[in-house]
C-alpha positions as CSV (number, residue, x, y, z in Angstrom):
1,X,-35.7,55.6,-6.7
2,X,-33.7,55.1,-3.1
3,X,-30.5,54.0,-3.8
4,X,-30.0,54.9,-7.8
5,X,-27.1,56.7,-8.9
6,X,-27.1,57.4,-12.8
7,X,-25.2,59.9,-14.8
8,X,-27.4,62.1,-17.8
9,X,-25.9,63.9,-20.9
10,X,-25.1,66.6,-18.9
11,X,-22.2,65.1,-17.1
12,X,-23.8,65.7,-13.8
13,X,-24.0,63.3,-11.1
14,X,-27.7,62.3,-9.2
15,X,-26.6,61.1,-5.8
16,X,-29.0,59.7,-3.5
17,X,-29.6,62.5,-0.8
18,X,-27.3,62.2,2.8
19,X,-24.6,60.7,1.1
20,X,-20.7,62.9,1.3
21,X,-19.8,64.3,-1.8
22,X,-16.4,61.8,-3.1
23,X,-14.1,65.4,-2.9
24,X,-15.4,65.5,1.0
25,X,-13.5,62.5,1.7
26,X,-10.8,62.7,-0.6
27,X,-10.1,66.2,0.6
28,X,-9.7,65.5,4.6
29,X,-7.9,67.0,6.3
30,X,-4.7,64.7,8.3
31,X,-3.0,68.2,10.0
32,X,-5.1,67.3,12.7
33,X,-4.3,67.3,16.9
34,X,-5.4,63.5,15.7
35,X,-2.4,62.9,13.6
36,X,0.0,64.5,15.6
37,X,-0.8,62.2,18.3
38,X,-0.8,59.4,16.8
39,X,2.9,60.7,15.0
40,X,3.7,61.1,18.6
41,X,3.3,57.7,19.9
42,X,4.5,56.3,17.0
43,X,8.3,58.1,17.5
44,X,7.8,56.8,21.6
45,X,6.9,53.2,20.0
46,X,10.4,53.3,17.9
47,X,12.7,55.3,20.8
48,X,11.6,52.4,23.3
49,X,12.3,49.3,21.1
50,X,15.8,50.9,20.6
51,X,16.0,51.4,24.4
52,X,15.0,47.5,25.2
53,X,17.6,47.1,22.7
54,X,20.2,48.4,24.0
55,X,19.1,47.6,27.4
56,X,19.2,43.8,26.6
57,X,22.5,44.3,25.3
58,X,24.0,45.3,28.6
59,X,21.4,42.5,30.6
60,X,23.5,39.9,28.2
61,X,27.1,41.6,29.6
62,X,26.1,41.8,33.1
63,X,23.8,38.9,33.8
64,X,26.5,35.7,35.0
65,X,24.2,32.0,34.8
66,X,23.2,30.9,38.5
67,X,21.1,27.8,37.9
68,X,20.0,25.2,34.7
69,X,16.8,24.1,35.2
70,X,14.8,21.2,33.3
71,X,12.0,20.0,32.7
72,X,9.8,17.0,30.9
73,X,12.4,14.4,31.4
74,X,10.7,11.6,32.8
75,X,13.4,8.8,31.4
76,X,16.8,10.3,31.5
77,X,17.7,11.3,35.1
78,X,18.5,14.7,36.4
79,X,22.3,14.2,36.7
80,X,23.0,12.5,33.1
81,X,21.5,15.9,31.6
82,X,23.4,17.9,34.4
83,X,26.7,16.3,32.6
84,X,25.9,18.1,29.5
85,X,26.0,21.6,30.9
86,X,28.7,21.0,33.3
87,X,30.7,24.8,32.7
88,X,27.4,26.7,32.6
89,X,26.6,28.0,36.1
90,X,29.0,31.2,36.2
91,X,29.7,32.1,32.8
92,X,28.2,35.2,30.9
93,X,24.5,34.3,29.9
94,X,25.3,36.5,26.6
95,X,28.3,33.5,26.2
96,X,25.3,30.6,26.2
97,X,24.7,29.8,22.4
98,X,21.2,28.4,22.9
99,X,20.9,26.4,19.4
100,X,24.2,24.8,19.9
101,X,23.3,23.6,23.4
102,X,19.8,22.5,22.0
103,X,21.5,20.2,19.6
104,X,24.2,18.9,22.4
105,X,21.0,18.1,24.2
106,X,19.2,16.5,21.2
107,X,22.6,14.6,20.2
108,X,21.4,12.2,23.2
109,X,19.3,9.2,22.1
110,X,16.0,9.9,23.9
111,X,15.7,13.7,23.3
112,X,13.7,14.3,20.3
113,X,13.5,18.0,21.3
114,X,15.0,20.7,23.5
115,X,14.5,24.2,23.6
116,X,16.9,26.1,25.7
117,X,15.4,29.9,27.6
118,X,17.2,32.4,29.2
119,X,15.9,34.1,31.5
120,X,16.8,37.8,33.2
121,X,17.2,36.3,36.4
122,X,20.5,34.4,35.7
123,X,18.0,31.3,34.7
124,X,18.6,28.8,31.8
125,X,15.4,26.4,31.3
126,X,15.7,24.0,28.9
127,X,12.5,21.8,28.1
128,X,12.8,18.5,26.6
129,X,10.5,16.4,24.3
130,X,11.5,12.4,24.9
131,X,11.1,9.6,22.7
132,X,9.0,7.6,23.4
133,X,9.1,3.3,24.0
134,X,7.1,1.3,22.0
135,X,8.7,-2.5,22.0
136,X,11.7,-3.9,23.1
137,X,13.6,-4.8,20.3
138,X,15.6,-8.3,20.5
139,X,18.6,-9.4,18.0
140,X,20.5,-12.4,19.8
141,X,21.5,-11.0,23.3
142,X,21.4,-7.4,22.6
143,X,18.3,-5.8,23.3
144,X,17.3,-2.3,22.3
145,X,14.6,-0.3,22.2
146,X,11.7,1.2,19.2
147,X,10.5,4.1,19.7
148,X,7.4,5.3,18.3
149,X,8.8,6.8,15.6
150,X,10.5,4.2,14.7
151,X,14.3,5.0,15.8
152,X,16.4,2.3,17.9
153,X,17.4,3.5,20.9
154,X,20.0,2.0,23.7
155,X,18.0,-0.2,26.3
156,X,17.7,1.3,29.6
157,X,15.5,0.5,32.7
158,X,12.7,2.8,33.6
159,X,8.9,2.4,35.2
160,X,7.0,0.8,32.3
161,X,10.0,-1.5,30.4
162,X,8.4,-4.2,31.7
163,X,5.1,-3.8,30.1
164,X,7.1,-3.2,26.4
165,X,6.4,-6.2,24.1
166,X,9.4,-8.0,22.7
167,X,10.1,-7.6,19.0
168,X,11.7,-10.0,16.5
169,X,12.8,-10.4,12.8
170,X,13.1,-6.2,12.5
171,X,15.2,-5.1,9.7
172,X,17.0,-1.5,10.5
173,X,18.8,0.8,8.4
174,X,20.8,4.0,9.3
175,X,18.5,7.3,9.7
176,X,20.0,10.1,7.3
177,X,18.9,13.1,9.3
178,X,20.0,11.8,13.2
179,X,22.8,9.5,14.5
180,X,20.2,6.6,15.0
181,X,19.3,3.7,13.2
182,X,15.4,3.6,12.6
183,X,13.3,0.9,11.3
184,X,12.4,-0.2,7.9
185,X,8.9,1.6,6.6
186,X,7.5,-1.8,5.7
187,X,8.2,-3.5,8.7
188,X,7.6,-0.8,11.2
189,X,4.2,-0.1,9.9
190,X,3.0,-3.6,10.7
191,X,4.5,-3.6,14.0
192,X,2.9,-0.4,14.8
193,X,-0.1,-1.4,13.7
194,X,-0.2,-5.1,15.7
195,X,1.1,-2.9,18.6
196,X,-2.3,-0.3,18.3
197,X,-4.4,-3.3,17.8
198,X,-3.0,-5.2,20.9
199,X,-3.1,-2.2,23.2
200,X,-6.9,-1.3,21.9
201,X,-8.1,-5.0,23.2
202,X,-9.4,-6.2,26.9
203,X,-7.7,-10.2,27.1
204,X,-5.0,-10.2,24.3
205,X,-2.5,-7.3,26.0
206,X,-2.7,-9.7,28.8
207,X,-1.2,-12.5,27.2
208,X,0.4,-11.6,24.1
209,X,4.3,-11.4,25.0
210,X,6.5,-11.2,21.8
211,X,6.2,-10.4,18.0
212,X,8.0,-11.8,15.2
213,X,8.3,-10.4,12.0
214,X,8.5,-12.2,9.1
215,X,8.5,-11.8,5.3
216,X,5.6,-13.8,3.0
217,X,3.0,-12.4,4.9
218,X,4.2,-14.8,8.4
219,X,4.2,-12.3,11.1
220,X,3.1,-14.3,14.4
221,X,2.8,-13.6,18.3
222,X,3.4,-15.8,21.3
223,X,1.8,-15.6,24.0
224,X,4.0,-16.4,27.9
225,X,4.5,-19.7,28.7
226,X,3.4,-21.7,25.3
227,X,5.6,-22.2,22.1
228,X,2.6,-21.9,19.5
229,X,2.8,-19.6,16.8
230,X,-0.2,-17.7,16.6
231,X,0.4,-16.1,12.7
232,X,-1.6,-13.0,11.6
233,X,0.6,-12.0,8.7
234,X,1.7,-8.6,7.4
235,X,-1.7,-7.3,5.6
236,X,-3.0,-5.3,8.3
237,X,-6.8,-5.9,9.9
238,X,-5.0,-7.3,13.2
239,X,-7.7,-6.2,15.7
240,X,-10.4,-8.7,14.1
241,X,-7.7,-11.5,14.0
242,X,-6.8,-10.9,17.8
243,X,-10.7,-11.0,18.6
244,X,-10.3,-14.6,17.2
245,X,-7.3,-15.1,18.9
246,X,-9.0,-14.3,22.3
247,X,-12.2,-16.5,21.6
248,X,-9.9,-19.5,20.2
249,X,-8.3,-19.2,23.7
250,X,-11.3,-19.2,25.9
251,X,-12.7,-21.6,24.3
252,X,-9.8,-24.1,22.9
253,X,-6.8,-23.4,24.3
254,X,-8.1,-23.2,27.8
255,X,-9.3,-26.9,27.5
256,X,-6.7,-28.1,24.9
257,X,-3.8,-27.0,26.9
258,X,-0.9,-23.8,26.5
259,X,1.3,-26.2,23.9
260,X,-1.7,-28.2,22.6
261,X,-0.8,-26.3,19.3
262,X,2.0,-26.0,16.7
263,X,0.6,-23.4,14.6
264,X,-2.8,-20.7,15.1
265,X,-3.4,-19.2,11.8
266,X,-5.7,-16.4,12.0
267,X,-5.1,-14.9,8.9
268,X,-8.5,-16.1,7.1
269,X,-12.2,-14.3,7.9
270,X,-14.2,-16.0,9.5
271,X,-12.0,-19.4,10.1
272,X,-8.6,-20.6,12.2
273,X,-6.8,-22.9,11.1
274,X,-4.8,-24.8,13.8
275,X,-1.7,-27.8,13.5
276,X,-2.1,-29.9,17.2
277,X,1.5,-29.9,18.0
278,X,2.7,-33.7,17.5
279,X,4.5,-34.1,21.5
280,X,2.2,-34.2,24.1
281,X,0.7,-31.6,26.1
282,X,2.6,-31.6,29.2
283,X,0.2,-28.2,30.2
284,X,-2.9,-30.1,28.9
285,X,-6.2,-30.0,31.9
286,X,-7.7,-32.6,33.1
287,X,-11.1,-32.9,33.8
């Protein structure tokens, strides 16, 4: 049978014809012109990795820094990060400890990373990783910012701050592993979450313009230019409670008026629940 190997009394071995013997392989032989070769480029391998060795050695002694150039800073400006390596263009690039300028770097509030490169030309990049703005915290007159990880960072102008919703009623604690405070886990996750949903629909980004948290399941929104509460609580499911919100505007508030309402409570399927507000709607249409 093709294929069958099977051992009689005899102690002798059928193997299956074209097949090496075992003591063919075991036996080869490795003084080869084969094995010297590769013996040879194996020794050339090891001399040149000492050579680059000491070769980057003497680069380090000889090489003085002539520029610091950075990259993916988009909110901190070019001379704020030039301040932190004020001392560098000049000095020995062997001198430059690059983890101990990475963490100068990340020591500043919107640098979540930094990784530092020398190059042979004298060069030093350093490419930084911001934090980025998510709301605009408020707590009295100070306002701050969130970032999307949930750290507080200093308030500072830039392109988009405008567009960054204001945030109420956000209880902070200090971070243990960086110099920030950063936002409760409880209250951050609902405020991330409202903040998705928002962002995810077509009319409600439009109007909604502040967030309050609030314990007992009373997180609300207001929208610009009316003083009712619109309440979707702190158990999640915020994109079907803004679709109600933006058909119990089309179809209520636009005719009621902006302060025609106290209270919007969109926290129930299927129903809002709505308190008229007891003065009179000074925005209220007419006909």
């Amino acid at each position: 049978m093709e294929g069958f190997v099977y051992e009689d009394d005899s102690g002798i071995s059928q193997t299956p014809a074209g097949l090496p013997e075992n003591d063919a392989v075991v036996g080869a032989d490795r003084s080869g012109p084969g094995w010297k070769a590769i013996s040879l480029i194996m020794v050339i391998a090891l001399v040149g990795l000492f050579a680059l060795g000491l070769y980057a050695q003497q680069w380090k002694q000889s090489v003085w820094v002539r520029e610091v150039i950075f990259s993916g800073n988009y909110l901190l400006s070019g001379d704020e990060l030039k301040r932190k390596t004020e001392g560098l263009v000049g000095k020995n690039i062997g001198d430059v400890d690059s983890e101990a300028l990475s963490e100068e770097l990340m020591a500043l509030p919107y640098v979540r990373r930094a990784e530092v490169i020398k190059e042979l030309s004298g060069i030093i990049r350093i490419s930084l990783e911001e934090r980025l703005p998510m709301a605009r915290l408020v707590r009295g007159d100070k306002v701050q910012v969130i970032d999307t990880e949930g750290y507080i960072l200093p308030w500072r102008d830039h392109s988009s701050a405008s567009s960054l919703l204001r945030v109420a009623g956000l209880k902070t604690s200090r971070a243990e592993a960086a110099p920030l405070s950063k936002a409760q886990d409880k209250g951050f996750t609902v405020l991330r979450e409202m903040i998705d949903a928002v962002k995810s629909t077509e009319y409600a980004r439009l109007l909604i313009r502040d967030i309050v948290l609030s314990q007992k399941n009373k997180t609300y929104f207001s929208v610009a230019g009316s003083p009712t509460r619109f309440i979707v609580g702190n158990d999640g499911d915020y994109k079907e409670k803004l679709k109600k919100f933006e058909i119990f505007w089309q179809k209520v508030v636009a005719k009621k008026g902006l302060d025609g309402y106290a209270t919007v409570d969109l926290r129930f399927t299927g129903k809002v629940f709505a308190v008229e507000n007891r003065r009179p709607s000074s925005l209220k249409k007419t006909p």
